[in-house]
MARSEPA-24458 format. One record per residue: residue number from 1; residue in three letters; x, y, z of N, C-alpha, C in turn. Coordinates in nm, 2 decimals, padded with zeros to 4 digits. Layout:
<recs>
NUM;ALA;X;Y;Z;X;Y;Z;X;Y;Z
...
</recs>
This chain:
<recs>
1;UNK;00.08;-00.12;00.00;00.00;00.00;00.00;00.09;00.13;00.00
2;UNK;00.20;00.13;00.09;00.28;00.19;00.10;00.31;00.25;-00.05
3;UNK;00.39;00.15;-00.10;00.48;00.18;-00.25;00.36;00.25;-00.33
4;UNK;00.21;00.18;-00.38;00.12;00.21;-00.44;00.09;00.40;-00.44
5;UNK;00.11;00.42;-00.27;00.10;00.59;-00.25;00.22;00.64;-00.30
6;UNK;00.32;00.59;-00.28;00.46;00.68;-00.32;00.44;00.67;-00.45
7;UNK;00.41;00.61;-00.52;00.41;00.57;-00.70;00.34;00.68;-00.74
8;UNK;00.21;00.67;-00.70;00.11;00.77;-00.71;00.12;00.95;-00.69
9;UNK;00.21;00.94;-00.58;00.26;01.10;-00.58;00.37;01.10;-00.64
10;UNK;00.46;01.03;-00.70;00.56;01.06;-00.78;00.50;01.06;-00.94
11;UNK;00.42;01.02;-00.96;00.33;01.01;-01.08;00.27;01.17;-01.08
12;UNK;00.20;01.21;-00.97;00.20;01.36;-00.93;00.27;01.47;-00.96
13;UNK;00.41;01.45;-00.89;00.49;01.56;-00.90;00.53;01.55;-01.04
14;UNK;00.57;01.46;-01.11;00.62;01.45;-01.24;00.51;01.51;-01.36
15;UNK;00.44;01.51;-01.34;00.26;01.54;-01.39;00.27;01.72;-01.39
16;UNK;00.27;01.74;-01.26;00.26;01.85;-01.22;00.42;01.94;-01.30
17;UNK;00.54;01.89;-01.30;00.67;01.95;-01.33;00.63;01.95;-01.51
18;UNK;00.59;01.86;-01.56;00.54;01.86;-01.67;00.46;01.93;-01.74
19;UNK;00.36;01.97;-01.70;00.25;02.06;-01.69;00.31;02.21;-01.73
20;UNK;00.37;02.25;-01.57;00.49;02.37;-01.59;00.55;02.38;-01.67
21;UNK;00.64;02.28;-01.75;00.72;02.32;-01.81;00.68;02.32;-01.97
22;UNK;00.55;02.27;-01.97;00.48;02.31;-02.12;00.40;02.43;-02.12
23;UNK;00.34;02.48;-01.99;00.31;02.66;-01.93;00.41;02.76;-01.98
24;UNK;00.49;02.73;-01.96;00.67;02.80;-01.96;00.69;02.79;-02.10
25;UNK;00.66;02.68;-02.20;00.75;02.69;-02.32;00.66;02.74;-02.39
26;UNK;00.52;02.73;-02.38;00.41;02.82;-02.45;00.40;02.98;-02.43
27;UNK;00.44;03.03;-02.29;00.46;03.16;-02.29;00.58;03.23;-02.39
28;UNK;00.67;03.13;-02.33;00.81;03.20;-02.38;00.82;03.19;-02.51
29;UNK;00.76;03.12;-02.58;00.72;03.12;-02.77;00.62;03.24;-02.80
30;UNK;00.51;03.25;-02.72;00.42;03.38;-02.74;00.51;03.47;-02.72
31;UNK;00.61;03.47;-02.66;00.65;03.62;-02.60;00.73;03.62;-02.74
32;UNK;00.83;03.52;-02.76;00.87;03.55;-02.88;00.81;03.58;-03.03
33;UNK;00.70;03.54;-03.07;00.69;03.58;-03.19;00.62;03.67;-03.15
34;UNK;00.59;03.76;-03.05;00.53;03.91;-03.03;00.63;03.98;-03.04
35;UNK;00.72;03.97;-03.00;00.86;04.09;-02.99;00.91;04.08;-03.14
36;UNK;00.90;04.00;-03.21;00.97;04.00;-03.39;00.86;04.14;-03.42
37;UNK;00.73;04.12;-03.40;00.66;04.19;-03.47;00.64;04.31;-03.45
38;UNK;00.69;04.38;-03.29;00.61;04.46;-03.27;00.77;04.55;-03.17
39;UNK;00.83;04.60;-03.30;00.95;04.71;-03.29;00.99;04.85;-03.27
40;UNK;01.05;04.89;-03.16;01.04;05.02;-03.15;01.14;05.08;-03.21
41;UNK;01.12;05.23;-03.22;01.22;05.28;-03.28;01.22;05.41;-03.20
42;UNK;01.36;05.51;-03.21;01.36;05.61;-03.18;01.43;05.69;-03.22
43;UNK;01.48;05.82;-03.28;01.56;05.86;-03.37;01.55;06.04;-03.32
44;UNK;01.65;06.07;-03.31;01.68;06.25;-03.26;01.68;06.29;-03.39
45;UNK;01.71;06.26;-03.49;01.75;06.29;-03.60;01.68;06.23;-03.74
46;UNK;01.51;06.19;-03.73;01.44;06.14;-03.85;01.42;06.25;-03.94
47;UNK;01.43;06.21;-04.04;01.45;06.35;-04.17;01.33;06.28;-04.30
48;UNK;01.23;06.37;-04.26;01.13;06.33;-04.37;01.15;06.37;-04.52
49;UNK;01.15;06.27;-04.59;01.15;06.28;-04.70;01.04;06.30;-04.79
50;UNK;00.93;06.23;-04.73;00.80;06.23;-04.83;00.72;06.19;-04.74
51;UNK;00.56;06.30;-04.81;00.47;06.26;-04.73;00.34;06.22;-04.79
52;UNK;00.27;06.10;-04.71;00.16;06.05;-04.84;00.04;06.05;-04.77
53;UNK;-00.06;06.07;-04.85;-00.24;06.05;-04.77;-00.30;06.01;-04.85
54;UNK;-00.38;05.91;-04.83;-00.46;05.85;-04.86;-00.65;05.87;-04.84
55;UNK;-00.69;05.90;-04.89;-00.87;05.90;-04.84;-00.96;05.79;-04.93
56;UNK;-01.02;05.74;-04.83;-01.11;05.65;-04.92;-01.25;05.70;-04.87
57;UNK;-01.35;05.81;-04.92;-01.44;05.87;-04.89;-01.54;05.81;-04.78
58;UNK;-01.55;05.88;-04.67;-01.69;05.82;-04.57;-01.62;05.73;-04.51
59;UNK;-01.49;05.66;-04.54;-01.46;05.53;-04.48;-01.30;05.55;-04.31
60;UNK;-01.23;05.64;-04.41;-01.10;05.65;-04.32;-00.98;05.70;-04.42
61;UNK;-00.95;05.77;-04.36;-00.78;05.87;-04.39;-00.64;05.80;-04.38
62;UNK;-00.56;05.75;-04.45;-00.45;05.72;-04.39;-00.37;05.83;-04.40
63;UNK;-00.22;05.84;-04.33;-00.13;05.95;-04.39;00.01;05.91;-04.26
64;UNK;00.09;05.91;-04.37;00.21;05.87;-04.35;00.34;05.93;-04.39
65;UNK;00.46;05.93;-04.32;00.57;05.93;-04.40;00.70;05.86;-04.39
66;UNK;00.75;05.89;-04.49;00.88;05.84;-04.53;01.01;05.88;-04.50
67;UNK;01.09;05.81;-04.44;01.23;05.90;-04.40;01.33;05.80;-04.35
68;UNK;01.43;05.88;-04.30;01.57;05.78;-04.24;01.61;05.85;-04.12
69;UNK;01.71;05.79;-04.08;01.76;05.86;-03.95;01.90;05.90;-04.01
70;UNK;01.93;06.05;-04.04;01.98;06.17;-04.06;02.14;06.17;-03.99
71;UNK;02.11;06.04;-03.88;02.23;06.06;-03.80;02.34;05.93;-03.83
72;UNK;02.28;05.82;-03.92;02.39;05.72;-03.94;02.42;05.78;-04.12
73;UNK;02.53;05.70;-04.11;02.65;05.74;-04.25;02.53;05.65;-04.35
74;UNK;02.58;05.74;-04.49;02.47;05.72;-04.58;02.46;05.61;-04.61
75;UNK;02.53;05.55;-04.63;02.56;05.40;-04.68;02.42;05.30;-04.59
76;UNK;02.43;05.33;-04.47;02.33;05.24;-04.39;02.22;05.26;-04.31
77;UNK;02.20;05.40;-04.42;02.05;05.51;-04.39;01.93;05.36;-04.46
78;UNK;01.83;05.35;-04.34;01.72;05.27;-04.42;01.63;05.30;-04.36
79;UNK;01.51;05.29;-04.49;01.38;05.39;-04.48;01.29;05.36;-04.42
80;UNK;01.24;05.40;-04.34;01.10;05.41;-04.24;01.00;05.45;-04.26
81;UNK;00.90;05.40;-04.27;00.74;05.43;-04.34;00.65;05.43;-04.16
82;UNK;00.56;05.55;-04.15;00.56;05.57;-04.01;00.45;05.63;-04.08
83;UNK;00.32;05.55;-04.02;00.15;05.59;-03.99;00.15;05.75;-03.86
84;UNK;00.08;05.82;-03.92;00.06;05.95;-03.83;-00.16;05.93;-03.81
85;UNK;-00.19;05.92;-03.67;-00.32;05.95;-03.69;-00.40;06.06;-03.69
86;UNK;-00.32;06.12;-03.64;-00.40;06.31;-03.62;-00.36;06.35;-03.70
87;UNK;-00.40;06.43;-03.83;-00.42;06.51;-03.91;-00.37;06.64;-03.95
88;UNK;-00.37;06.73;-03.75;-00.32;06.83;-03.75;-00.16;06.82;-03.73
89;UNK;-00.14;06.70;-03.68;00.01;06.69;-03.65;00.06;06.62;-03.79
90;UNK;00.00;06.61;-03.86;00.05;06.57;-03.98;00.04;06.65;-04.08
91;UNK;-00.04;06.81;-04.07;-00.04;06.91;-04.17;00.10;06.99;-04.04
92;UNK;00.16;06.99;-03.98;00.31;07.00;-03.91;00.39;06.98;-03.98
93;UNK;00.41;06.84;-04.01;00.55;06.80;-04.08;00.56;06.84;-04.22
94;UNK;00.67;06.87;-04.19;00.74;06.95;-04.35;00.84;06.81;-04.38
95;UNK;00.83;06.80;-04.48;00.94;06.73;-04.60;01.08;06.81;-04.59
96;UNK;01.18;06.70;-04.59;01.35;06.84;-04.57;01.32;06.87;-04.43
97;UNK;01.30;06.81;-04.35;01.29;06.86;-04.22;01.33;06.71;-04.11
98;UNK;01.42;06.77;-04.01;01.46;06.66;-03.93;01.37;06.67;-03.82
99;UNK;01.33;06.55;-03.72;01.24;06.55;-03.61;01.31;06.44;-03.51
100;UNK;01.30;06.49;-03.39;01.28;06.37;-03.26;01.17;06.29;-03.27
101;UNK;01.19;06.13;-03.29;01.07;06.05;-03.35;01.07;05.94;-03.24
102;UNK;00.94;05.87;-03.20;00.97;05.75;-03.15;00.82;05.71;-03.18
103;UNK;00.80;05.54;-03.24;00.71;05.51;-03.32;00.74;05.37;-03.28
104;UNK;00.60;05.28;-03.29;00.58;05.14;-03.31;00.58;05.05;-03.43
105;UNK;00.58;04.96;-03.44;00.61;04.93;-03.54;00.41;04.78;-03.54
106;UNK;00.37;04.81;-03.62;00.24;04.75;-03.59;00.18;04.64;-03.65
107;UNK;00.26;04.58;-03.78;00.28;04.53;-03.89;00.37;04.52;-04.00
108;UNK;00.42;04.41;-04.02;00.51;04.36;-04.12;00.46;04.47;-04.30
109;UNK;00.58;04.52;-04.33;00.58;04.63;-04.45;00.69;04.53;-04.58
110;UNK;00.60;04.50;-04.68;00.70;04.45;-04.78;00.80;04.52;-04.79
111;UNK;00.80;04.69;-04.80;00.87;04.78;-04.88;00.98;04.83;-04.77
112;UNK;00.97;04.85;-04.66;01.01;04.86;-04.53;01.00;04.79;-04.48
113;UNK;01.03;04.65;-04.39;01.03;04.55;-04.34;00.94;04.59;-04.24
114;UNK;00.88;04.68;-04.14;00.78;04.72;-04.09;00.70;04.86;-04.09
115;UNK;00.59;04.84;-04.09;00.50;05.01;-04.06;00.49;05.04;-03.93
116;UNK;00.50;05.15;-03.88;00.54;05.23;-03.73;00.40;05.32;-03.74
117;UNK;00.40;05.31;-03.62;00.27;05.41;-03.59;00.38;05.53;-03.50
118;UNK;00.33;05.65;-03.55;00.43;05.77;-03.44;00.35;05.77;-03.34
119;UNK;00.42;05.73;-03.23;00.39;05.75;-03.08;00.44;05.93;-03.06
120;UNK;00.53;05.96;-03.05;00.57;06.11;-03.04;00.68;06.18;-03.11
121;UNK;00.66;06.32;-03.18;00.74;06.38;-03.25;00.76;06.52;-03.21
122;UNK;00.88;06.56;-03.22;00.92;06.69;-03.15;01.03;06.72;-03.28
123;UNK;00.97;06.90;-03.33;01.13;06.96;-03.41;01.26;07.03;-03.31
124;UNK;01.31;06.96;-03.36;01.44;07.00;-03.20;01.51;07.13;-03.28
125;UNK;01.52;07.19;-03.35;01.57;07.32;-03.42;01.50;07.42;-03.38
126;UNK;01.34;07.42;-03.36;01.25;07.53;-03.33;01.24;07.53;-03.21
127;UNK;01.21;07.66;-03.15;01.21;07.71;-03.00;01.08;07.65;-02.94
128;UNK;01.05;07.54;-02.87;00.99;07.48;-02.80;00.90;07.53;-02.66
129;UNK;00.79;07.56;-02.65;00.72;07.57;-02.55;00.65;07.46;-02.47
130;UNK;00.72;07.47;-02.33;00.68;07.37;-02.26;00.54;07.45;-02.16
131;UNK;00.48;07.31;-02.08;00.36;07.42;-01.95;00.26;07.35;-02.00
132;UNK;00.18;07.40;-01.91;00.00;07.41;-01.99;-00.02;07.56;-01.99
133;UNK;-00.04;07.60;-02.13;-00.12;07.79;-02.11;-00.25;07.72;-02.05
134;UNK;-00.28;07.88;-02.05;-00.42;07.92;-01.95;-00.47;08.01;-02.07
135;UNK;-00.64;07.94;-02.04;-00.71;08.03;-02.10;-00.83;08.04;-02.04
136;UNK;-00.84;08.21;-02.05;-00.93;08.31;-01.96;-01.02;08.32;-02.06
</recs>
């Protein structure tokens, strides 16, 4: 009777270490093919080159641009296709103009190996106003 219990909780714990360790190899695979896909970037020095919009009437607006980071040697400048959602921040950017950029990357881009959504963009050349104004 004895052995029958010990069999039975070693049947247990090996059950249980098993269990775990297929918990463990399923997360750590999820985690990895999330991180392939989903890239950050950040750049003091993104320099737009071109900028594109799209309208498909009644339905939705795209608008995006094109550019490199301004601060590596030309040889190993490679181009960044970066989704903008607001409109007003996108009638901002000038073309020939460098920006503080940091953006996600939200899907796989044939043309660019990924599309970036801009999280936040700042022109570091122009005199910058920080605060909240007041309005009376």
């Amino acid at each position: 009777m004895k052995v029958l219990a010990n069999r039975k909780f070693i049947i247990g714990i090996m059950t249980a270490i098993v269990f775990a360790i297929l918990v463990m190899l399923y997360f750590l695979f999820l985690s990895n093919s999330n991180s392939q896909m989903n890239k950050s970037i950040s750049m003091s020095a993104f320099k737009v080159e071109e900028k594109h919009d799209y309208t498909k009437p009644g339905e939705y607006t795209e608008m995006w641009v094109i550019g490199y980071n301004a601060a590596e040697k030309e040889g190993n400048r490679n181009p960044y296709k970066i989704f903008i959602e607001d409109a007003m921040v996108y009638n901002l950017i000038k073309e020939d103009e460098e920006y503080l950029v940091s953006a996600t990357s939200f899907r796989k881009d044939e043309d660019y190996d990924h599309a970036y959504e801009l999280e936040q963009i700042s022109n570091q050349e122009e005199y910058q106003i920080t605060g909240k104004g007041r309005i009376q």
